[in-house]
DRENRO-12502 format. One record per residue: x negated, y negated, z negated of N, C-alpha, C, O in turn. Coordinates in steps of 0.02 Angstrom, whole numbers, plus 50000, padded with zeros to 5 digits. Atoms other than C-alpha are relative to their C-alpha. Layout:
! DRENRO-12502
XYZXYZXYZXYZ
...
END
This chain:
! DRENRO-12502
500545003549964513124989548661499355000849962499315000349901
500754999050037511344992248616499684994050030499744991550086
500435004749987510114979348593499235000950001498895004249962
500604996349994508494978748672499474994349988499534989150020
500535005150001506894968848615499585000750048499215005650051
500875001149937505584963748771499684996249999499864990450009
500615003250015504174958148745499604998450070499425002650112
500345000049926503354950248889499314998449977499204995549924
500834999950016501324950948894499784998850074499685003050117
500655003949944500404939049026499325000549990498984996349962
500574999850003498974945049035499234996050042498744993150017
500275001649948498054940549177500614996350079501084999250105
499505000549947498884929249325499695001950071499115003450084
500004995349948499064935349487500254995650066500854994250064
499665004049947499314924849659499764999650062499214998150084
500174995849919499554930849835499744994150041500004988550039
500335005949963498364920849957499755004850069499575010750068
500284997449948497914922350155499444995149987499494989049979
500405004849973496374916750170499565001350051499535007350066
500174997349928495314915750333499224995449999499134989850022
500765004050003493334911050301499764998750067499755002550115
500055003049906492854901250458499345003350024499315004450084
500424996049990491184910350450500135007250023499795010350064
499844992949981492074927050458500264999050040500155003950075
499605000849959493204920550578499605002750070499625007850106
500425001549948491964914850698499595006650012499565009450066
500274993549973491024929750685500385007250029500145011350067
499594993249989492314943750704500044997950073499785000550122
499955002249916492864932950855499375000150054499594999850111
500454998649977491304934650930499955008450036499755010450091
500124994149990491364951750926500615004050046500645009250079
499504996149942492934954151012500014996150069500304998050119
499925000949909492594942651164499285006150000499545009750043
500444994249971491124956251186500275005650004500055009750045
499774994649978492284969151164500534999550071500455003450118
499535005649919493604959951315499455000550039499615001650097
500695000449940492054959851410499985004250019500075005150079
500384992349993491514976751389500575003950034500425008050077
499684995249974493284983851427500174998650080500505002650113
500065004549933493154972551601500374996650004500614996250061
499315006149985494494958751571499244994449987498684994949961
500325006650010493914940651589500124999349945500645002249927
499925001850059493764934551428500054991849989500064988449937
500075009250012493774914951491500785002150054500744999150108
499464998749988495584921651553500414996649965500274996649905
499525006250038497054908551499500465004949942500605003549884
499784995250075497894923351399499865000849957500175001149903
500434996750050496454928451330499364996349947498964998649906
500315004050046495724911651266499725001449921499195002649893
500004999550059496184912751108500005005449969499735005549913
499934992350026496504930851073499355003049952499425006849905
500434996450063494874935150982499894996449945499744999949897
499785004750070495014920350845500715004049988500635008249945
499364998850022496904925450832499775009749978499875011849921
500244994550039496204944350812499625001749973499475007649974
500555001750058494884939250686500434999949947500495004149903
499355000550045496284933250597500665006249978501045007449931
499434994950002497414946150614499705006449960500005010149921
500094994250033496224958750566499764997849929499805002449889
500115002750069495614947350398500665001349953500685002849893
499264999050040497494948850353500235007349984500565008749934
499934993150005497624967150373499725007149971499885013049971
500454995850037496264973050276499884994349926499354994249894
500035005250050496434959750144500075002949938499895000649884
500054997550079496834972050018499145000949961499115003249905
500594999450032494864971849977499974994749974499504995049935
499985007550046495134953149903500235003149940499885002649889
499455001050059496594959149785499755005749946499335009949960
500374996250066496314967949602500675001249978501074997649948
499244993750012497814982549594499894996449901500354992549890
500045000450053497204979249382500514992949995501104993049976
499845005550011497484960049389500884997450017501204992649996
499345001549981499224961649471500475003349945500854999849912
499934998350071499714974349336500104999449946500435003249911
500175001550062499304966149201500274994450014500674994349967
499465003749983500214951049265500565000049993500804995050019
499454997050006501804958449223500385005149953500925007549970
500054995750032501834969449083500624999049933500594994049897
499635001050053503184971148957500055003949975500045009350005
499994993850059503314981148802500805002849985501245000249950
499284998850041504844990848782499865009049995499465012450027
499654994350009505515007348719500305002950053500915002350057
499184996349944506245017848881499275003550009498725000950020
500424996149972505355033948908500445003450038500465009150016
499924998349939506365038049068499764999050069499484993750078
500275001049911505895040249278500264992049993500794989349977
499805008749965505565020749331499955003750078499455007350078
500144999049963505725025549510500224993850064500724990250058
500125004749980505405014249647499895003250100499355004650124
500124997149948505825020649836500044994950060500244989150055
499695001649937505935017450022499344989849988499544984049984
500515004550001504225005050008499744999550062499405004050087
500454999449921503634999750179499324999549982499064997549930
500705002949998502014998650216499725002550061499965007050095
500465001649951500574995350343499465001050009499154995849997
500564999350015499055002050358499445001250062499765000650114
500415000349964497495004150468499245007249985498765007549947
500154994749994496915021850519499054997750007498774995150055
500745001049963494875021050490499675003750053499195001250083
500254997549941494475032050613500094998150054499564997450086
500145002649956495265025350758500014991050004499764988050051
499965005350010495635007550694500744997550024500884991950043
499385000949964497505010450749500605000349933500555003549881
499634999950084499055005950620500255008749977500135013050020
499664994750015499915021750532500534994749961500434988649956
499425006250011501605013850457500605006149970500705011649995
499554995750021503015021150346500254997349953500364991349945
499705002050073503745023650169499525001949938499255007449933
500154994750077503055026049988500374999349968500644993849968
499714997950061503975033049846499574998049945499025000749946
500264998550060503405027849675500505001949925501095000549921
499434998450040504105034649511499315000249929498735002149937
500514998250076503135034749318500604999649963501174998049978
499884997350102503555039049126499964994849979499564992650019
500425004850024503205024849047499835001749918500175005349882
500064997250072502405026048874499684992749958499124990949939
500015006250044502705009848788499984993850044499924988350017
500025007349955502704996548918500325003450101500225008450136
499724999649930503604995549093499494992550029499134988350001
500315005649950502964983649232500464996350051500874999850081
499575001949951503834972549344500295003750074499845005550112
499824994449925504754982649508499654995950049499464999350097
500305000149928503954971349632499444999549997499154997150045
500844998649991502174974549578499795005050019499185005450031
500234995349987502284991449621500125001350087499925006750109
500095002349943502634985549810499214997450000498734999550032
500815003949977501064974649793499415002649978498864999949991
500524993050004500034990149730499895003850052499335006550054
499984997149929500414998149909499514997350021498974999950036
500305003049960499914983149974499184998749976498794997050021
500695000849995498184981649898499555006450029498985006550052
500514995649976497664997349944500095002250089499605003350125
499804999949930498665000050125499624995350033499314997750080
500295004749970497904983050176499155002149997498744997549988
500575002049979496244989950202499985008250050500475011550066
500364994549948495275004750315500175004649963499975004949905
499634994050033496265020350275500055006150009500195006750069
499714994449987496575037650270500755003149953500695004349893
499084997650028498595043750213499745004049921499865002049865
500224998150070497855053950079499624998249946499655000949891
500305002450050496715043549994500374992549964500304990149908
499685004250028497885029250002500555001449962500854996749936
499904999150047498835040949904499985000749907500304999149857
500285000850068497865044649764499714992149988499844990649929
500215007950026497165025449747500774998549950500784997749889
499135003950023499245020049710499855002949930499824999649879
499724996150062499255035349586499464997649940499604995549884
500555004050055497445030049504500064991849960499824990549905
499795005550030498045012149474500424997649974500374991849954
499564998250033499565015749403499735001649935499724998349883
500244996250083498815027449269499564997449961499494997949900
500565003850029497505018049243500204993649941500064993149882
499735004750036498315003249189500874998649956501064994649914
499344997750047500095008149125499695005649945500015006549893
499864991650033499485024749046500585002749982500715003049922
499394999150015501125030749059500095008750008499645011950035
499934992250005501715049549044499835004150064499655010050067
500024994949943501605054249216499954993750045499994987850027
500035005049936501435045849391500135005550060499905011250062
499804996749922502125051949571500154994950054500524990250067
499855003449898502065045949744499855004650042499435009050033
499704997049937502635052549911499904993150039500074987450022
500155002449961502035045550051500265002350077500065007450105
499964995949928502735047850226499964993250054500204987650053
500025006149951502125039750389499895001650055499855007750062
500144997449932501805040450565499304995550002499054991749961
500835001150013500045037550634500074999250066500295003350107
500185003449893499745028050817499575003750020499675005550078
500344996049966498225038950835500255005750015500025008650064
499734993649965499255053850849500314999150054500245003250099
499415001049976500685044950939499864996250090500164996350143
500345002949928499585035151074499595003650037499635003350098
500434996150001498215047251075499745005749978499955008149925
499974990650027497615064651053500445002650024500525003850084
499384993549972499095075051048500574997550024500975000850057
499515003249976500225062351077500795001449968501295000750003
499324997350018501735068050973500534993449967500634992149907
499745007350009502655052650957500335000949930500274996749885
499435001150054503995059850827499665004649945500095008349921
500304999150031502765066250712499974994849930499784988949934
500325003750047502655060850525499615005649933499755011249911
500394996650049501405065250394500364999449926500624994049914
499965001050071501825067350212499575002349948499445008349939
500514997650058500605065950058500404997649936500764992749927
499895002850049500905067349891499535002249936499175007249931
500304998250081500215067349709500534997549948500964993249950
499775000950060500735069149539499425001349947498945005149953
500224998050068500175066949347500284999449963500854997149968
499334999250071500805069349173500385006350010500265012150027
499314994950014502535076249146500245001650088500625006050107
499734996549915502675076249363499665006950000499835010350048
500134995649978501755090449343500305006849986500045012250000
499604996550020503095099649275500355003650051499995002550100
499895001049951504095106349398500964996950026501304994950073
499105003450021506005101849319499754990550015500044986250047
499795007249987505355084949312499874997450081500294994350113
500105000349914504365084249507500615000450016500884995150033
499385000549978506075091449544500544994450016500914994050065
499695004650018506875077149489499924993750047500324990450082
500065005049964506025065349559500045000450093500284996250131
499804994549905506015076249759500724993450007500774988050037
499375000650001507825073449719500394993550006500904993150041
499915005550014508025056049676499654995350052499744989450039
500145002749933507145049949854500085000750068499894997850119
499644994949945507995061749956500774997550003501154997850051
498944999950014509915056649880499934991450038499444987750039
499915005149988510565041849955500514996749941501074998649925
499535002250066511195031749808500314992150025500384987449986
499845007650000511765015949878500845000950034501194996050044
END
């Protein structure tokens, strides 16, 4: 049996909040009974009362990752140990909001790092998705963000994510290809190897359960 010393390091705390400023509220809602207007529904319609407060709200919640600080969650969690093997971390939902047409895209990410002297808690690297998915997106940049805040604040040997998702603007609109999904990915460090990339391909592809 080997024994392992961990050191836990609180750095900064970290605590998930909806919140819904009645100023922003009121104004977003505003803006969507003018859009209900504009597309020719009644907007003093008993359905449709409430619907632009409730999608004021809805969209405050969905772009909320511009509140949260990928660093502060990070650093919330940090423990010092000895293991320079793949932490890998798959099959991550997430939710996001296509800026161009303002329509969701929706899927999986893969994450996987090196670590080089400190590991991080496994469900912060879920709520790294989520700060950057939760706002106005494109698939490839909400790639590299994951991979930049990773490295940034672990500095760990390497970093990789795989991203795969489907996109409503393709699927509703445009070309319409319903069964269409995109995949982005990046690597740094030792992923850029191609024994180790390999590795990791491999290890989100296998079904291990």
């Amino acid at each position: 049996m080997h024994s392992f010393k961990i050191r836990y390091h609180k750095i900064m705390t970290y605590k998930k909040q909806e919140i819904y400023t009645a100023e922003t509220t009121h104004f977003i809602s505003e803006q969507y009974e003018d859009i209900i207007q504009a597309l020719g529904e009644d907007k003093e319609r008993e359905g449709l009362l409430k619907t632009p407060e409730r999608a004021a709200k809805a969209m405050q919640y969905l772009t909320q990752g511009y509140n949260m600080d990928a660093g502060a969650i990070l650093k919330s969690a940090l423990f010092q140990e000895d293991y320079n093997e793949m932490v890998v971390v798959k099959d991550i939902e997430l939710y996001s909001l296509c800026e161009h047409h303002l329509l969701p895209f929706f899927g999986k990410a893969h994450i996987a790092y090196i670590p080089n002297g400190y590991v991080v808690g496994l469900s912060k690297l879920p709520r790294i998705v989520d700060v950057f998915a939760r706002r106005l997106q494109v698939q490839e940049r909400l790639t590299h963000e994951i991979i930049q805040a990773i490295d940034t604040y672990l500095k760990p040997h390497g970093v990789a994510v795989v991203i795969e998702a489907a996109h409503m603007c393709m699927m509703m609109r445009g070309v319409q290809k319903q069964n269409s999904v995109t995949t982005t990915s990046g690597f740094t460090g030792e992923f850029k190897k191609e024994e180790t990339r390999n590795e990791f391909l491999s290890l989100i592809t296998s079904k291990l359960r």
